[in-house]
C-alpha angles and dihedrals in degrees: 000000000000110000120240113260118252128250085251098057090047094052088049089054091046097051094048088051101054085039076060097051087038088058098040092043085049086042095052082043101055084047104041095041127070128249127230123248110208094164135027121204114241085028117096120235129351123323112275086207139059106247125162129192127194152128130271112202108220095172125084081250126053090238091047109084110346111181107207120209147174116213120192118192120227111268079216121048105331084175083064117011118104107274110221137210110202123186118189114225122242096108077254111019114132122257083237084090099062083040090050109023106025124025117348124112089251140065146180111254109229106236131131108282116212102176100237096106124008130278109278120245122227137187108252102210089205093067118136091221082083079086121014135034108246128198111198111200124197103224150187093050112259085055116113122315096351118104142177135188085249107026095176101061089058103055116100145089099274095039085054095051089045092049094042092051089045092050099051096056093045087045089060100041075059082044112036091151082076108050098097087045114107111265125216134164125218141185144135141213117012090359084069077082097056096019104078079032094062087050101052079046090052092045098044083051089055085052103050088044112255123170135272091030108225123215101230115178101170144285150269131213135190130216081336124200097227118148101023086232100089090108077069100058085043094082094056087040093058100035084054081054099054094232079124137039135246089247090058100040087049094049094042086055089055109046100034106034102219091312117119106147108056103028114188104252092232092051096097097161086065089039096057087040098059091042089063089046092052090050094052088054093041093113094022108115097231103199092056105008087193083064130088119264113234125188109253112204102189091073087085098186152030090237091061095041092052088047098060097038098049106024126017120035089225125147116247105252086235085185119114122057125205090183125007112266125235117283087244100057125092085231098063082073095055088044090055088045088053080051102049097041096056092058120111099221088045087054087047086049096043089041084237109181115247091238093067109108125214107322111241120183097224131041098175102147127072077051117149102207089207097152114073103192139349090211094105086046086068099053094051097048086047096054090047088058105249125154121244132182110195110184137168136200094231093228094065113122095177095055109021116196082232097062083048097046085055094060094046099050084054081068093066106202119159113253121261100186112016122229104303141146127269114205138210122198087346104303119091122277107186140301137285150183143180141226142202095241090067088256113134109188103194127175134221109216120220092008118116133221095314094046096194101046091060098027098039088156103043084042095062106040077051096053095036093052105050131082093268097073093021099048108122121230091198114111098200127036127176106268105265124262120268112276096241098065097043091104108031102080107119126186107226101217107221083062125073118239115283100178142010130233115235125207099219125194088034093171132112093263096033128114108228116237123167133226149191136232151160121281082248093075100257085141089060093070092050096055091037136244107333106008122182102254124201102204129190120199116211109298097248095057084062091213127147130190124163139155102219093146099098107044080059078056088059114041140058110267097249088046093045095050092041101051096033078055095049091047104046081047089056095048094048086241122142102181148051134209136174126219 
């Protein structure tokens, strides 16, 4: 008969195996967290800001589906700030592009590459990450830095709604220091088709009470593919433009009814006609017509190019180079990211996993287009109360704002805040209105189909100045002042300063009032988490500091300069200054 093991032999077996369970659970950490990047190669010096990159594991085996991200804290308040999901459009572009081109706190600097040592990294000033924590994901599987055993059955719309949705909650339990942060998802171009639909898909999961419950307050889409139909609204954009003439637009009308996208192959009249229109827009840049046309090589076909310019609203991949583009194209960005991704120190830096095969922009092909149109997604989410910025850079010839404003106006929601200009630094900036079902639609003149990435200055006094990144979380607040002392509280000047003056409502559809407040920040709450302040130190240190930007944000030109007059006047202040 075998003899009973000691105590001691049962303490040793206990302890290897919780020095087992200890190993797998910090191996399932190490591969489920995210990993600091303090330096990035090609940047000089240390980060000057927190980002994390990392994998989330979405299969029943670590090697099965493995999401890969990059998350950047707010510069600002990441405890309180909105946290953002972007996802790039494509389908299928890396979210290194938002992080990299739009609106990331890095960029590539434009300078000859010679191949020889890598493109060199630079801080963009403009980054939304001033004011909200953002999480670029790199989705459908196949993009970036994301892989999968069999990449290709788990590439289309409603995959990638499912992933993303999946990816989020598993992204929080990782991140639970974020949940009560406001969540908002955000993305532009083709993503304006999964992206309302992630987050009917996020709501109907707090409903239904998953776990970890998210916070989500809304959306916001760029230049946004919604209906399928923009090539249609192309004709009128361009002929608006003047890039055709009367005698073209007139005849398109006529021969092709409206239709542009699946003409009837007997219908040779359409068919000539669009071939003249595609000739006359042959060296015209689409996605920002101001801008110069380059050549772009990795379009390898007229078939492709056709594609993307008739039929699906898809970005072209743009990845791969068969020569280097010129310094003043768009493209030659994109040329020095395919560079500096590729690099091995950049994939150390980055914790890229070895498997990962050679990093393209773009995966736009093996794509399954099961999701018709966004357009339903955005009367649901409505009627459930969520916020939603739709905004457009005005250039854009892929995705016109007019296309935008049509399916809009088939919401039909009753206008809040009628058709009227937004400023920035007191010239206008682009248009805006309101609705009642908290929607702001807002354009970026002179910006093209990625608004923030030609416009970087106009993008983030948008963004910073819009609910999403004013909205107060405080659930009470002291009544307002009468309206009739908003603006009568003058500063004697032989005494310091003994309160500020706050701008409240400071959002695209918002009235201005003023308050006032004690020098320990009580006017903050009224106007809620991060209000605009205009601030006066004592008068003899002649010192004047105001934030008066973004009240030229909110108002009409001749409103913004008379009542930021009146109220300098009434505070015995000449001068203005921004900080």
């Amino acid at each position: 008969m075998m003899a009973p093991p000691s105590p001691y032999s049962f303490q040793i077996i206990m302890l290897l195996s919780l020095t087992t369970l200890l190993h797998i659970a910090s191996h399932h950490h190490i591969q489920a967290a995210g990993s600091k990047v303090e330096y990035l190669p090609g940047f000089d010096g240390p980060l000057p800001f927190q980002l994390e990159t990392g994998y989330v594991g979405l299969g029943d085996t670590d090697d099965d589906l493995q999401v890969f991200y990059y998350f950047v804290e707010s510069e600002n308040d990441p405890k309180n700030d909105p946290l953002i999901l972007w996802l790039t459009g494509g389908p299928g572009c890396s979210s290194f592009s938002g992080l990299a081109y739009q609106i990331g706190p890095i960029k590539f600097k434009i300078e000859e590459y010679n191949g020889s040592s890598l493109p060199n990294l630079l801080l963009r000033p403009q980054s939304w990450t001033k004011v909200s924590n953002i999480i670029f994901v790199d989705l459908p599987f196949g993009t970036g830095f994301s892989y999968a055993k069999d990449v290709i059955s788990h590439r289309s719309d409603w995959k990638l709604v499912h992933h993303t949705h999946q990816f989020i909650r598993k992204w929080f339990i990782e991140h639970p220091e974020f949940l009560s942060n406001k969540f908002y998802m955000g993305a532009d171009s083709y993503s304006g088709i999964p992206a309302p639909a992630i987050v009917h898909e996020i709501s109907n999961g707090n409903d239904k009470g998953l776990h970890p419950w998210i916070n989500l307050q809304g959306y916001l889409l760029g230049n946004p593919t919604t209906t399928k139909k923009e090539p249609n609204d192309r004709i009128p954009y361009v002929h608006g433009m003047a890039l055709i003439s009367d005698e073209l637009f007139l005849s398109l009308q006529r021969n092709c009814k409206g239709e542009y996208m699946n003409i009837d192959s007997q219908n040779h009249l359409c068919l000539r006609d669009m071939q003249y229109f595609q000739e006359c827009l042959s060296r015209i840049n689409t996605f920002d017509i101001l801008d110069i046309y380059c050549e772009d090589n990795s379009l390898k076909n007229n078939e492709a190019k056709q594609r993307v310019f008739l039929s699906e609203i898809v970005e072209a991949s743009r990845s791969s180079y068969l020569s280097v583009p010129a310094m003043d194209c768009q493209i030659y960005g994109f040329f020095l990211g395919t560079q500096w991704a590729n690099d091995a120190s950049v994939r150390k830096a980055l914790h890229i996993r070895e498997e990962i095969g050679k990093w393209e922009r773009c995966y736009t092909t093996d794509f399954d287009y099961d999701i018709a149109s966004s357009f339903e997604f955005h009367v649901n989410l409505s009627a459930k109360g969520y916020r939603s910025l739709i905004y457009s850079g005005d250039h854009d010839a892929v995705v016109p704002f007019s296309s935008t404003q049509a399916w809009i106006r088939a919401l039909n929601y009753s206008i809040v805040d009628d058709w009227r200009p937004w400023f920035l630094n007191g010239q206008v900036a682009g248009y805006t209105r309101t609705y009642a079902n908290q929607m702001t639609f807002a354009t970026v003149k002179g910006a093209g189909h990625t608004a923030p990435e030609y416009k970087p200055d106009e993008g983030l006094a948008m963004f910073s100045s819009t609910t999403i990144t004013t909205a107060t979380t405080t659930t009470t607040s002291p009544p307002p002042l009468p309206q009739s002392q908003h603006y009568h509280h003058r500063q004697k000047k032989k005494k310091p300063q003994t309160f500020e003056y706050w701008i409240c409502n400071r959002t695209l559809g918002g009235d201005i009032t003023v308050k006032r407040g004690r020098r320990d920040g009580e006017g903050g709450r009224w106007c809620g988490e991060r209000p605009s302040f205009l601030t006066r130190a004592a008068a003899d240190s002649g010192e004047l500091e105001f934030l008066l930007q973004r009240w030229n944000l909110l108002n009409t030109g001749t409103r913004a300069g008379s009542e930021s007059s009146q109220l300098m006047s009434e505070l015995e202040l000449d001068s203005v200054a921004t900080r």
